[in-house]
N, CA, C and O of each residue as an XYZ file, in Angstrom:
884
protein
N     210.177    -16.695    137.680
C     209.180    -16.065    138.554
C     208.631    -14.799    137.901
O     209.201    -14.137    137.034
N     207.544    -14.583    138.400
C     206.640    -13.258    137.597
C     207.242    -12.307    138.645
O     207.415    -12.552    139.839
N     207.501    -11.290    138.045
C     207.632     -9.444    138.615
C     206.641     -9.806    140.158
O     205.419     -9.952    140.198
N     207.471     -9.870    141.154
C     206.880     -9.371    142.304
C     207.530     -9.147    143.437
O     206.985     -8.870    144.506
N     209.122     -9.297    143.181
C     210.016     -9.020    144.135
C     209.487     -7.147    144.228
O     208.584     -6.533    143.660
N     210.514     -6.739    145.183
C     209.988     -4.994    145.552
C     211.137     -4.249    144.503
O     211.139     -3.024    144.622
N     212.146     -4.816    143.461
C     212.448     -4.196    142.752
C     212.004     -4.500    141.335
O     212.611     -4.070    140.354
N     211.365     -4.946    141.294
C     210.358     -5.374    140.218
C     209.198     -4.341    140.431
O     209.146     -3.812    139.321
N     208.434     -3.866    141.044
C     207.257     -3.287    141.446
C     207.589     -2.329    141.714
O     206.733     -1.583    141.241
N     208.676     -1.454    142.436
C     208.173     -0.312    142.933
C     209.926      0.703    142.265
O     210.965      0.213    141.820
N     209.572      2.081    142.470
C     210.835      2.870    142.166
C     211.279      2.831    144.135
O     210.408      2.985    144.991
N     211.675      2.769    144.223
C     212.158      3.399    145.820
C     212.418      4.531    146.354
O     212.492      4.709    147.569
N     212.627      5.652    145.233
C     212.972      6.794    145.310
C     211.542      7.461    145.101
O     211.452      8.563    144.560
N     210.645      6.895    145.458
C     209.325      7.666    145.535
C     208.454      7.047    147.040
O     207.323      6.563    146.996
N     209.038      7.158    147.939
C     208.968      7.152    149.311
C     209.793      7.292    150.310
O     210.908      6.770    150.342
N     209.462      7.781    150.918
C     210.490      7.681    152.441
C     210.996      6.565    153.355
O     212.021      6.599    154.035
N     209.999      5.445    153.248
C     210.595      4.054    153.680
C     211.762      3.480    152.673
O     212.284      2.387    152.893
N     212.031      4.081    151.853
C     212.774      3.595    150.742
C     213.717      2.606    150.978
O     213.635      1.518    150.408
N     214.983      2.985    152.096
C     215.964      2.497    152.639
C     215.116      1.239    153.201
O     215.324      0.134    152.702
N     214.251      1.378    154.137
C     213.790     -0.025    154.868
C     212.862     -0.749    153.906
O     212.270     -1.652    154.499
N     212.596     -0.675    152.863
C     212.239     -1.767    151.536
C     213.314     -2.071    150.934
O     213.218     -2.972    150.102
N     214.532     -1.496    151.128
C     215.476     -2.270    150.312
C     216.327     -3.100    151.459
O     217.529     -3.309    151.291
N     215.807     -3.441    152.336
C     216.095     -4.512    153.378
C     215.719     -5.842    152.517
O     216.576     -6.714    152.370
N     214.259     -5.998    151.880
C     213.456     -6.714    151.809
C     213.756     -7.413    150.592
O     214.061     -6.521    149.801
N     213.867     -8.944    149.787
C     213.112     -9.493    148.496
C     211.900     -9.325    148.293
O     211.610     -8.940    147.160
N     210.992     -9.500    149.087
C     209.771     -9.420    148.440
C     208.898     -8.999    149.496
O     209.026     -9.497    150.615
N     207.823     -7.935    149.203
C     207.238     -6.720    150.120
C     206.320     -7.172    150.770
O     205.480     -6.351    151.139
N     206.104     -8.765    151.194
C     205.498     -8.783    152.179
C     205.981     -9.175    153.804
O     205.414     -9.150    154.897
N     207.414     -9.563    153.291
C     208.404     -9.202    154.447
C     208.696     -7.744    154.784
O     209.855     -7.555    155.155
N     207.897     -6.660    154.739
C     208.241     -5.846    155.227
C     207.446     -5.232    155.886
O     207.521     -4.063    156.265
N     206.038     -6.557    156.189
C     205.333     -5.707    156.758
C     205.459     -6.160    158.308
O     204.879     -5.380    159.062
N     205.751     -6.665    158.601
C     205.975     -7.067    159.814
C     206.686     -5.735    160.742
O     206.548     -5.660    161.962
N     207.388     -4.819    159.999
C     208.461     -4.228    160.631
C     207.775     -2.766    160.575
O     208.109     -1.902    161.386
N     206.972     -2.572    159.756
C     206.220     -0.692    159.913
C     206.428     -0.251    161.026
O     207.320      0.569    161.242
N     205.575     -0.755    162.011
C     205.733     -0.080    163.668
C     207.155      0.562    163.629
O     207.649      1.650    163.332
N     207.614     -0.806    164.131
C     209.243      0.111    164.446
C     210.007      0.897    163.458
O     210.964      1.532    163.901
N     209.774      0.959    162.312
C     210.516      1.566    161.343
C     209.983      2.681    161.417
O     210.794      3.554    161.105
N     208.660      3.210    161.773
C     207.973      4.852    161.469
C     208.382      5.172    162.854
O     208.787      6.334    162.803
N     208.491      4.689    164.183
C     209.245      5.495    165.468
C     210.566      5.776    165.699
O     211.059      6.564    166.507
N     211.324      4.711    164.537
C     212.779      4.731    164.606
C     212.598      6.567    163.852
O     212.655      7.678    164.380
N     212.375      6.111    162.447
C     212.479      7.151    161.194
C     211.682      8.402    161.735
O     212.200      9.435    161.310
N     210.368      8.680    162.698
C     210.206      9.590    163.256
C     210.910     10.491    164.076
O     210.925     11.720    164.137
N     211.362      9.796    164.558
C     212.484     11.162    165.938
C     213.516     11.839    165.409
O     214.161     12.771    165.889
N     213.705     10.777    163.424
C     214.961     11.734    162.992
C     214.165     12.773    162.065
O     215.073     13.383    161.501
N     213.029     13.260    161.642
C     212.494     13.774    160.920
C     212.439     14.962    161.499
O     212.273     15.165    162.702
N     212.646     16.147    160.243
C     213.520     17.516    160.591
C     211.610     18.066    161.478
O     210.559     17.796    160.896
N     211.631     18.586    162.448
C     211.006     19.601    163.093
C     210.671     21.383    162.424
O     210.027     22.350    162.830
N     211.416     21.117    161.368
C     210.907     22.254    160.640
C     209.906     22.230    159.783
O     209.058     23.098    159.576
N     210.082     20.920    159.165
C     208.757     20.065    158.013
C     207.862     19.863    158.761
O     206.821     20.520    158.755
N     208.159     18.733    159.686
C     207.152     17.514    160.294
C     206.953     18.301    161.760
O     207.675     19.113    162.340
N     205.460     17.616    162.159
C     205.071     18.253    163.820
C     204.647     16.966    164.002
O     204.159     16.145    163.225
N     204.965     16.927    165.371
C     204.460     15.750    166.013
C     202.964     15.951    166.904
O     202.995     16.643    167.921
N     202.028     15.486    166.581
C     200.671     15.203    167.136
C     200.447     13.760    168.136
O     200.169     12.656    167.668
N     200.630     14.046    169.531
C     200.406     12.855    170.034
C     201.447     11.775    170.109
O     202.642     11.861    169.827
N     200.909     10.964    170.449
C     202.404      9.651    170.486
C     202.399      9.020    169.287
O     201.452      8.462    168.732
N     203.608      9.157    168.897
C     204.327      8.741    167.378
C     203.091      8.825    166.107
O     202.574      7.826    165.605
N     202.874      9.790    165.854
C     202.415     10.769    164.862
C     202.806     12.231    164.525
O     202.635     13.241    165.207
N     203.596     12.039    162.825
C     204.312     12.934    162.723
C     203.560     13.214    161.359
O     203.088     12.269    160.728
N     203.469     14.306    160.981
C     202.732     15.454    160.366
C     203.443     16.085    159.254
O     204.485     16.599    159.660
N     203.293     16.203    158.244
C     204.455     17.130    157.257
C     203.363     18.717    157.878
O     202.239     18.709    158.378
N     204.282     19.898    157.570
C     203.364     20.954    158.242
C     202.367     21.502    156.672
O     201.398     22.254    156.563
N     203.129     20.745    155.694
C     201.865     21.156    154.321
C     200.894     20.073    153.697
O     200.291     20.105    152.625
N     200.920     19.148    154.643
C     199.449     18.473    154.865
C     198.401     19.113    155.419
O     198.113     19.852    156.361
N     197.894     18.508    154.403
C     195.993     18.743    154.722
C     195.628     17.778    155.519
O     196.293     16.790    155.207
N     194.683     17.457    156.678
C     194.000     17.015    157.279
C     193.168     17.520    157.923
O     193.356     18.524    158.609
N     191.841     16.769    157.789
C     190.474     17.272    158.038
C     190.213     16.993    159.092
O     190.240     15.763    159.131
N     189.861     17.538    160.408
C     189.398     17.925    161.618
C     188.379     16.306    161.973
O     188.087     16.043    163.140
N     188.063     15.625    161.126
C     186.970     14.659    161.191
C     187.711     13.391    161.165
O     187.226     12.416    161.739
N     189.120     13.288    160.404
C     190.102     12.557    160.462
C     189.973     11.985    161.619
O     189.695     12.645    162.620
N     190.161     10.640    161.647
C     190.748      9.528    163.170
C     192.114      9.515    162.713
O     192.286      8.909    161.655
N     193.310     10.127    163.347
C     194.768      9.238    163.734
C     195.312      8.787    164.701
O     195.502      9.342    165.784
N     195.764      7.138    164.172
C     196.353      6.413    165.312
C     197.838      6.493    164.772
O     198.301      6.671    163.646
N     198.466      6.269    166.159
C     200.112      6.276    165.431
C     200.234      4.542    165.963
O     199.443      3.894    166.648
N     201.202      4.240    165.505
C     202.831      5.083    164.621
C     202.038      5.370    163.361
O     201.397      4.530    162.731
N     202.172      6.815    163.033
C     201.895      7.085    161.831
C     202.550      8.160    161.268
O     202.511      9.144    162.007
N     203.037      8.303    160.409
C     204.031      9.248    158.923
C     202.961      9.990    158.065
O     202.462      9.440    157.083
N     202.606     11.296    158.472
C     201.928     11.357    156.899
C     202.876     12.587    155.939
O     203.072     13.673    156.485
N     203.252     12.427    154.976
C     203.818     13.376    154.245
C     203.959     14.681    153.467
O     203.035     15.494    153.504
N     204.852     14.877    152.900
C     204.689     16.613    152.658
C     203.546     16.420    151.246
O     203.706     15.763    150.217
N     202.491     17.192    151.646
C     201.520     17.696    150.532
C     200.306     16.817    150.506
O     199.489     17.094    149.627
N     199.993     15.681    151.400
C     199.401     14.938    151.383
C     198.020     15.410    152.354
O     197.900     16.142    153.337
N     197.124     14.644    151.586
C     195.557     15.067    152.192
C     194.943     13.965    152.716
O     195.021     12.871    152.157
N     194.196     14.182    153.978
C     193.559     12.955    154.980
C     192.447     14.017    155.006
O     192.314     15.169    155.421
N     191.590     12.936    154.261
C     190.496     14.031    154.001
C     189.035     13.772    155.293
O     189.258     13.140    156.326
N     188.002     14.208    155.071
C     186.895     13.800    155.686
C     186.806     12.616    155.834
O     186.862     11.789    154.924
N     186.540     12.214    157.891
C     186.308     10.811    157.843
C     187.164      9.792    157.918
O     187.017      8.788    158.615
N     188.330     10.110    156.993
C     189.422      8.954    157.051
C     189.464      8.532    158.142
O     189.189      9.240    159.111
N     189.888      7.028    158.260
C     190.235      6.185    159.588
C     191.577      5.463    159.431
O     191.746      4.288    159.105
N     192.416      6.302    159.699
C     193.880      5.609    160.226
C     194.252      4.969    161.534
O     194.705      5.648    162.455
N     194.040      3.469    161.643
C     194.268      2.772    162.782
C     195.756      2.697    162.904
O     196.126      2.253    163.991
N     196.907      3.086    161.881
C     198.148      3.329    162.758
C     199.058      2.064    161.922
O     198.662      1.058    161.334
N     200.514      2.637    162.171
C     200.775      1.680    161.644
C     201.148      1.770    159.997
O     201.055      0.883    159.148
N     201.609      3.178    159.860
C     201.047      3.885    157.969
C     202.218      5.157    158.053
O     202.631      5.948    158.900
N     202.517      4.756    156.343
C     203.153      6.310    155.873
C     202.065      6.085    155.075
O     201.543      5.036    154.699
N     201.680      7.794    154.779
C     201.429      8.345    153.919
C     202.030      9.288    153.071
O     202.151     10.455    153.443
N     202.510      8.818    151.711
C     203.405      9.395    150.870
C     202.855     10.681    150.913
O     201.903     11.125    151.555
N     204.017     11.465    149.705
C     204.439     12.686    149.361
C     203.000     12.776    148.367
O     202.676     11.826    147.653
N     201.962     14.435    148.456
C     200.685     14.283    147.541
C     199.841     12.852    147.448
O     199.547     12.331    146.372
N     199.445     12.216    148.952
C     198.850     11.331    148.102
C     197.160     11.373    148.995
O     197.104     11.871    150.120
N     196.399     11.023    148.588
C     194.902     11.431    148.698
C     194.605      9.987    149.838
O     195.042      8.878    149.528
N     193.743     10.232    151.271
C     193.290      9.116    151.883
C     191.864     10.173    152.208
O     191.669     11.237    152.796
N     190.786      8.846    151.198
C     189.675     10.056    151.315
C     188.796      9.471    152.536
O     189.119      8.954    153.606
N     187.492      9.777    151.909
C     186.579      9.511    152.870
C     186.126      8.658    153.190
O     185.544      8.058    152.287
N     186.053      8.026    154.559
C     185.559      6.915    155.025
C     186.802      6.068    154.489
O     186.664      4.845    154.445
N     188.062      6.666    154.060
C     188.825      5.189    153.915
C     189.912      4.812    154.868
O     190.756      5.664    155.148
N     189.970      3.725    155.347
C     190.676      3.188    156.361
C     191.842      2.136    156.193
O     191.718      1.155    155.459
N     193.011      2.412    156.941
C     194.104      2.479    156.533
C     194.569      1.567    157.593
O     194.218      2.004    158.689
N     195.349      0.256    157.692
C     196.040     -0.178    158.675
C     197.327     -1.212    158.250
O     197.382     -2.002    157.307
N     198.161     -0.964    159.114
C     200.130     -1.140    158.501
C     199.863     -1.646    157.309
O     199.337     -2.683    156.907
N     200.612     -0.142    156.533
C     200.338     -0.499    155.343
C     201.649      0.916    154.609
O     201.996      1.775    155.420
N     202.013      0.969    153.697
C     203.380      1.916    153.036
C     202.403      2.240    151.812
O     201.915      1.369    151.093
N     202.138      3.926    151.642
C     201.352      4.418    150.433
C     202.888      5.273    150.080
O     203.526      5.877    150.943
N     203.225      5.178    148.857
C     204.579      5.691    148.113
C     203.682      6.785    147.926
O     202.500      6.882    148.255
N     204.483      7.649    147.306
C     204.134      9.398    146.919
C     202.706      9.312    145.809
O     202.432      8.424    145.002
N     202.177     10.214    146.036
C     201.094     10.607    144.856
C     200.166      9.217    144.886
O     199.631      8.889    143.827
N     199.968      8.415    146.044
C     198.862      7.147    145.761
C     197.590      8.361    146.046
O     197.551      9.522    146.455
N     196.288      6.986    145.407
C     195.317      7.849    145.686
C     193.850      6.574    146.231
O     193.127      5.918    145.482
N     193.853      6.617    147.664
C     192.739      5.947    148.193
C     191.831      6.413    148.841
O     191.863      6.294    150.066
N     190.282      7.374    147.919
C     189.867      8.422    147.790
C     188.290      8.029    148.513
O     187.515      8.687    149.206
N     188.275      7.319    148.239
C     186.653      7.225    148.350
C     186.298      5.613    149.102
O     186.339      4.831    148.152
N     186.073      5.062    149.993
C     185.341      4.026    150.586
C     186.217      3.186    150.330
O     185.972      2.273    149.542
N     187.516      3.317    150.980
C     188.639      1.831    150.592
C     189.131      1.500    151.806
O     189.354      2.322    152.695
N     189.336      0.172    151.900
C     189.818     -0.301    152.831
C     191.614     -0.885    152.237
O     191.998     -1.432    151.203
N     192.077     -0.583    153.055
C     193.438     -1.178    152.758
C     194.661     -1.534    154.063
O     195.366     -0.838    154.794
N     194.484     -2.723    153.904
C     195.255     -3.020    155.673
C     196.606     -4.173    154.841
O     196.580     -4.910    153.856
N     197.236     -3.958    155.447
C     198.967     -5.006    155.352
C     198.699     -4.736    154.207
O     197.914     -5.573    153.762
N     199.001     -3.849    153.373
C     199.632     -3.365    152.126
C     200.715     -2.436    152.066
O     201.309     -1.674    152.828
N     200.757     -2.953    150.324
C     202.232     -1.676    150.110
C     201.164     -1.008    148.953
O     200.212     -1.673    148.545
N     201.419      0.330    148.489
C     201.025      1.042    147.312
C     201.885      1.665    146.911
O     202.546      2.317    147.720
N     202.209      1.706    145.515
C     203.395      1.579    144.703
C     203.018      3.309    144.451
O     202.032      3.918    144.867
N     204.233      3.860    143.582
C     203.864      4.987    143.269
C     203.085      5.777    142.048
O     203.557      5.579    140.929
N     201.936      6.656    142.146
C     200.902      6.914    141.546
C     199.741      5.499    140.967
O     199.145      5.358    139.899
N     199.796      4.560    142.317
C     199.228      3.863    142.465
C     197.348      4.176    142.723
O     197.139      5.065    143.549
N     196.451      3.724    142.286
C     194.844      4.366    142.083
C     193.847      3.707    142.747
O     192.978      3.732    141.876
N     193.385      3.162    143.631
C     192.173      2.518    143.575
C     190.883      3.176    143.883
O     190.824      3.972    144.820
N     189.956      2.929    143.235
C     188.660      3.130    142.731
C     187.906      2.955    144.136
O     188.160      2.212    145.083
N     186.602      4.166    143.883
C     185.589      3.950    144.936
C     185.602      2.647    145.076
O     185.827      1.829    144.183
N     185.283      2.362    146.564
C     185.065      1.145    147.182
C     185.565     -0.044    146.973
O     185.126     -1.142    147.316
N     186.621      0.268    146.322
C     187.638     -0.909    146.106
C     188.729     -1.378    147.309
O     189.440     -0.533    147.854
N     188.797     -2.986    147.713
C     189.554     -2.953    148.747
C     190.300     -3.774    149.077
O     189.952     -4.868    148.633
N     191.350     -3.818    149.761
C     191.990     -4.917    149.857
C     191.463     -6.191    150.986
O     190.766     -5.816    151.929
N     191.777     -7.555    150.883
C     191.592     -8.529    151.449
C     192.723     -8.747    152.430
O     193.743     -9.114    151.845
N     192.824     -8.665    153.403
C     193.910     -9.496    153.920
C     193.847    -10.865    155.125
O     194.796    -11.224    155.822
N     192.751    -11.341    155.120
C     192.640    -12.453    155.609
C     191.951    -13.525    155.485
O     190.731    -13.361    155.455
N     192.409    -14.748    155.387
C     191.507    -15.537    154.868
C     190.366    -16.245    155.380
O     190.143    -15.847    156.523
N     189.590    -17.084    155.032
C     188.180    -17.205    155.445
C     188.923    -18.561    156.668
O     188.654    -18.516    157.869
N     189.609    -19.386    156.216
C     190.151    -20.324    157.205
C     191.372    -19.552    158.139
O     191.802    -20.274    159.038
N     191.903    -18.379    158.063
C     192.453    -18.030    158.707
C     194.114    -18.565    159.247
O     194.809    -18.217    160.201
N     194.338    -19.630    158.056
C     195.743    -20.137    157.641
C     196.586    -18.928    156.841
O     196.082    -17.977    156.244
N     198.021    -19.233    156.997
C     198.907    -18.614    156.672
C     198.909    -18.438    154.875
O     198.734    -19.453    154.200
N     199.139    -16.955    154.128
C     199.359    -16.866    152.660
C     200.347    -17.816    152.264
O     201.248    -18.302    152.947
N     200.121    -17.970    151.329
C     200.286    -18.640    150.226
C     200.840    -17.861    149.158
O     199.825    -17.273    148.784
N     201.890    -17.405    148.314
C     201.722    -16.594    147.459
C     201.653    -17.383    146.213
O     202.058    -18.400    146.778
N     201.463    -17.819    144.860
C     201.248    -18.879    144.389
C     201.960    -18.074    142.482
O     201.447    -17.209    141.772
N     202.954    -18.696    142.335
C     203.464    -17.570    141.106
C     203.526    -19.092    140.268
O     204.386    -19.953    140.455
N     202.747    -19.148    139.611
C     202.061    -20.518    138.516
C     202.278    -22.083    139.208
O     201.337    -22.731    139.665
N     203.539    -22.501    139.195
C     203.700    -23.533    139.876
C     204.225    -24.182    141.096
O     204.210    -25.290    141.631
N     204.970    -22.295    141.413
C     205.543    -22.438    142.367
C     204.762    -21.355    143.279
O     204.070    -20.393    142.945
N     205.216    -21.989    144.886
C     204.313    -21.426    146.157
C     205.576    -21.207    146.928
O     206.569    -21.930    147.015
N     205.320    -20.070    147.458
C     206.030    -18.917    148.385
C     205.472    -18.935    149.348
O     204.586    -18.102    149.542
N     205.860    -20.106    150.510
C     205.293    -19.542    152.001
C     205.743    -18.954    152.615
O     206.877    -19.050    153.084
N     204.647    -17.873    152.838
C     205.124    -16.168    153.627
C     205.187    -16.234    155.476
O     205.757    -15.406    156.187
N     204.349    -17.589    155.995
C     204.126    -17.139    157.138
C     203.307    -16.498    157.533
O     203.117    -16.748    158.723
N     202.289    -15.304    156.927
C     201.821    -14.544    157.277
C     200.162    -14.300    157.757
O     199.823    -13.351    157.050
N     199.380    -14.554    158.315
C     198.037    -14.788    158.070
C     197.398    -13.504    157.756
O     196.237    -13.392    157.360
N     198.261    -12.498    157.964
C     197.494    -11.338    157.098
C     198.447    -10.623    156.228
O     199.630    -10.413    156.496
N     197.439    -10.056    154.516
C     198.537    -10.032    153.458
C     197.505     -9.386    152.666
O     196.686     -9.963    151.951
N     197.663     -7.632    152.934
C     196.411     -7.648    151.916
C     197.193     -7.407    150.652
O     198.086     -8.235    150.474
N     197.073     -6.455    149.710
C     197.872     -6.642    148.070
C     199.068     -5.633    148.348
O     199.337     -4.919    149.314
N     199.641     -5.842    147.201
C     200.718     -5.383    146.796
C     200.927     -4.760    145.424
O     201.388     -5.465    144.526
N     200.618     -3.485    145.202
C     200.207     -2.604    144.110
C     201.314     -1.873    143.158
O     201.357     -0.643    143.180
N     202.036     -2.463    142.483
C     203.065     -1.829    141.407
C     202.652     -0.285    141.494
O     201.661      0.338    141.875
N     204.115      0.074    140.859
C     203.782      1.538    140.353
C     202.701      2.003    139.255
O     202.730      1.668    138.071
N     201.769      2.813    139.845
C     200.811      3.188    138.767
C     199.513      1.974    138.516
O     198.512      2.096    137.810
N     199.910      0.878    139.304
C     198.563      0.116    139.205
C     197.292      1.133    139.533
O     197.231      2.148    140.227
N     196.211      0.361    138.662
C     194.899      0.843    138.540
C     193.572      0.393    139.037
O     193.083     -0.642    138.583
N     193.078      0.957    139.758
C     192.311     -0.340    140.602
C     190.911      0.080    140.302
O     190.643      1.173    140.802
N     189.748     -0.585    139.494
C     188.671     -0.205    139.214
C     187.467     -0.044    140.451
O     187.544     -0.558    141.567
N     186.795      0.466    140.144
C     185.465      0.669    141.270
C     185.130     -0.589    141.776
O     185.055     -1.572    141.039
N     184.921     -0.633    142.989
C     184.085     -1.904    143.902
C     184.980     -3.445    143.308
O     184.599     -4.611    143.202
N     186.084     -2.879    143.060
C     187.509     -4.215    143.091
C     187.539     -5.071    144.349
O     187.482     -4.857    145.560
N     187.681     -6.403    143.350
C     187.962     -6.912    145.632
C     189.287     -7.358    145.167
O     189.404     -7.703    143.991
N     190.642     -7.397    146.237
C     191.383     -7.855    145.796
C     192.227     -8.891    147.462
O     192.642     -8.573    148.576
N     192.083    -10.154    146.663
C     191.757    -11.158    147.924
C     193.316    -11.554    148.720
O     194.221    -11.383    147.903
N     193.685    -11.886    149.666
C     194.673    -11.913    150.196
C     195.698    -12.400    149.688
O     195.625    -13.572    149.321
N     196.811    -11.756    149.528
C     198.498    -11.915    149.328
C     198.307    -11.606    147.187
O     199.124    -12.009    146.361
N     197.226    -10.948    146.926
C     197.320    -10.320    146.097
C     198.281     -9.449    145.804
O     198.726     -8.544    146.510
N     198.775     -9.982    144.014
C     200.470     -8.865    144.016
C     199.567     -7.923    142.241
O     198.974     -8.505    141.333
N     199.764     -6.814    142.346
C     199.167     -6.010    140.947
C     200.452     -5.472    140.573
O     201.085     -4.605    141.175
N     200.902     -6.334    139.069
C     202.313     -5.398    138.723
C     201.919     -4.345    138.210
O     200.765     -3.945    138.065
N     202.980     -3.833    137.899
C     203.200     -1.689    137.561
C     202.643     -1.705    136.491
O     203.095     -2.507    135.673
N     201.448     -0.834    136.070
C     201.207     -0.477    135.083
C     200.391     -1.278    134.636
O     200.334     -1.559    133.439
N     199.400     -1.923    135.799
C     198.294     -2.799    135.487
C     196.917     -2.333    135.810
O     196.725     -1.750    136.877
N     196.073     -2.518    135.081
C     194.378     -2.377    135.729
C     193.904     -3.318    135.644
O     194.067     -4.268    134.879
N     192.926     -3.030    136.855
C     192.030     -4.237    137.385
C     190.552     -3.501    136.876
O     190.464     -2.299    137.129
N     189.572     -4.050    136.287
C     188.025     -3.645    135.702
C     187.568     -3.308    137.433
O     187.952     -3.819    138.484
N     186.682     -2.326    137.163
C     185.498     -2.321    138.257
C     184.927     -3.720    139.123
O     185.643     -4.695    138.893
N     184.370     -3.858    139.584
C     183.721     -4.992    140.204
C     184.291     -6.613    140.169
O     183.627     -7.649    140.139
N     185.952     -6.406    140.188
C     186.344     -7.326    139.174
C     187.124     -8.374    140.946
O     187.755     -7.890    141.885
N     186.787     -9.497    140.766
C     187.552     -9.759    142.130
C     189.109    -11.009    141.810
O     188.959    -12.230    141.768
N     189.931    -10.582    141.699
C     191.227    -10.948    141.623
C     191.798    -11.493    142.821
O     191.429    -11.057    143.911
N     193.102    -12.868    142.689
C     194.030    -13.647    143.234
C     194.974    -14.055    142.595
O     194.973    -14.541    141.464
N     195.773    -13.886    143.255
C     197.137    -14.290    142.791
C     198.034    -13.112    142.527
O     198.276    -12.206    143.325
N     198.539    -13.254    141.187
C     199.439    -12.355    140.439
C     199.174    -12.163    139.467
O     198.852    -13.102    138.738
N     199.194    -10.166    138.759
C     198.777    -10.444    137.742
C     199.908     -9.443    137.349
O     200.159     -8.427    137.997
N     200.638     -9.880    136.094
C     201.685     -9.420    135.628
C     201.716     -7.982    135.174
O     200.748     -7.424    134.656
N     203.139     -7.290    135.448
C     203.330     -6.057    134.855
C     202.466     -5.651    133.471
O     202.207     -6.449    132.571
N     202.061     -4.174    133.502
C     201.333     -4.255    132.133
C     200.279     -4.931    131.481
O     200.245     -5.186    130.277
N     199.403     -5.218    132.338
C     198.523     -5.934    132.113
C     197.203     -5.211    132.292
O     197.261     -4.028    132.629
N     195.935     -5.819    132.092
C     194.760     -5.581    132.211
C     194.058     -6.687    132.289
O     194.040     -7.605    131.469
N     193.176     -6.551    133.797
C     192.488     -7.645    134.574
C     190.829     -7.443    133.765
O     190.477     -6.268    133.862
N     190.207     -7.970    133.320
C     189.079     -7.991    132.954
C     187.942     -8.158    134.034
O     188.287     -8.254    135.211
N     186.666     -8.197    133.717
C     185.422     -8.635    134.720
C     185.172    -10.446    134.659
O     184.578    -11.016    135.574
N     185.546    -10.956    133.836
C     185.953    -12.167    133.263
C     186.240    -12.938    133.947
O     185.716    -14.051    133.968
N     187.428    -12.445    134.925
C     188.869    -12.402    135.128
C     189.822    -13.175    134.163
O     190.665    -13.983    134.551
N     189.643    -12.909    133.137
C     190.883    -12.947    131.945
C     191.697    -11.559    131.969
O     191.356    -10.407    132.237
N     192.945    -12.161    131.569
C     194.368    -11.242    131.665
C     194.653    -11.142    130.307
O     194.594    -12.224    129.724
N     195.051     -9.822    129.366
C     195.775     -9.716    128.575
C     196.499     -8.978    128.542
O     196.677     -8.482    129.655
N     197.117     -8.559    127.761
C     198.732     -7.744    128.247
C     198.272     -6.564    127.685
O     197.625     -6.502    126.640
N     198.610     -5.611    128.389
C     198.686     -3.855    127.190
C     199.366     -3.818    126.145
O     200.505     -4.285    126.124
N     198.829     -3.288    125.141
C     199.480     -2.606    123.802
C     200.550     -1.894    123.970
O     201.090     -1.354    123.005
């Protein structure tokens, strides 16, 4: 099998869900469980860091957030992290340690590890983002399909049924996500991969790699 279990893809020690991903083989079983895991993990979160805003929305107190911000809970956002102009958090979300949710980008159950950065016009719903994970203006995730049947995850010959009818990607550490990327449902990006600008990707594309406009794959130097 290609790199896409959650210890294949991600460090764990660069988020706070850490413990409840290492429940999991593979990270799209874990999305089912966000809700309850950010109200459980909220009520124990120290009151000296975190403030609570509203019902189950908890705050690091050295976050930035912009007055123009929408938050829905259950939502986590973390120490140093910026919700900038506009953002739309429908709930359902950590937001790691330093990590950027810019403008106009909208966020739903979905785990951003420390230092991600989804800055400019992104959509990203039933995802994980790995740590110092990137995606590019208007780049976004897919998570449902046009027939509206259950993912498929498809690792060359063999198929992984998830159950799931929504599955948007799954972003290694440090994946790179180019401008106006589409990346189509139950999409997995291993660590240390880029995807070209305008480039629209399925499936899996292996650790260390680089996705072309093509969509040809070759490996990094």
């Amino acid at each position: 099998m290609s790199n896409i279990k959650i210890c294949d893809l991600f460090d764990l020690n660069e988020t706070i869900a850490g413990e409840y991903l290492s429940r999991y083989e593979y990270p799209w079983e874990a999305l089912k469980g966000i809700s309850e895991f950010i109200m459980e993990l909220g009520e124990t979160l120290d009151e000296d860091v975190y403030y609570r805003r509203g019902e189950n929305i908890w705050i690091a107190r050295s976050a930035t957030v912009a007055p123009t911000a929408a938050l829905n809970g259950p939502l986590i956002i973390d120490e140093g992290a910026q919700i900038r102009h506009c953002a739309f958090i429908r709930g359902s979300a950590i937001v790691g340690k330093n990590s950027v949710v810019g403008n106009s980008t909208e966020l739903k159950n979905v785990i951003l590890f420390n230092n991600v950065e989804a800055p400019h016009y992104n959509y990203v719903g039933d995802s994980i983002l790995g740590f110092h994970a990137h995606m590019g203006a208007g780049s976004i995730t897919s998570n449902i399909k046009a027939d509206r049947k259950n993912i498929v995850v498809k690792d060359g010959d063999n198929a992984i049924e998830t159950g799931l009818r929504k599955i948007g990607a799954m972003l290694g550490d440090y994946a790179e996500i180019g401008c106006n990327a589409v990346l189509n449902p139950g999409s997995i990006v291993g660590a240390h991969s880029n995807v070209y600008p305008t480039t629209m990707i399925k499936g899996i594309v292996p650790e260390n790699s680089i996705v072309k406009n093509t969509g040809e794959i070759v490996e990094k130097n």
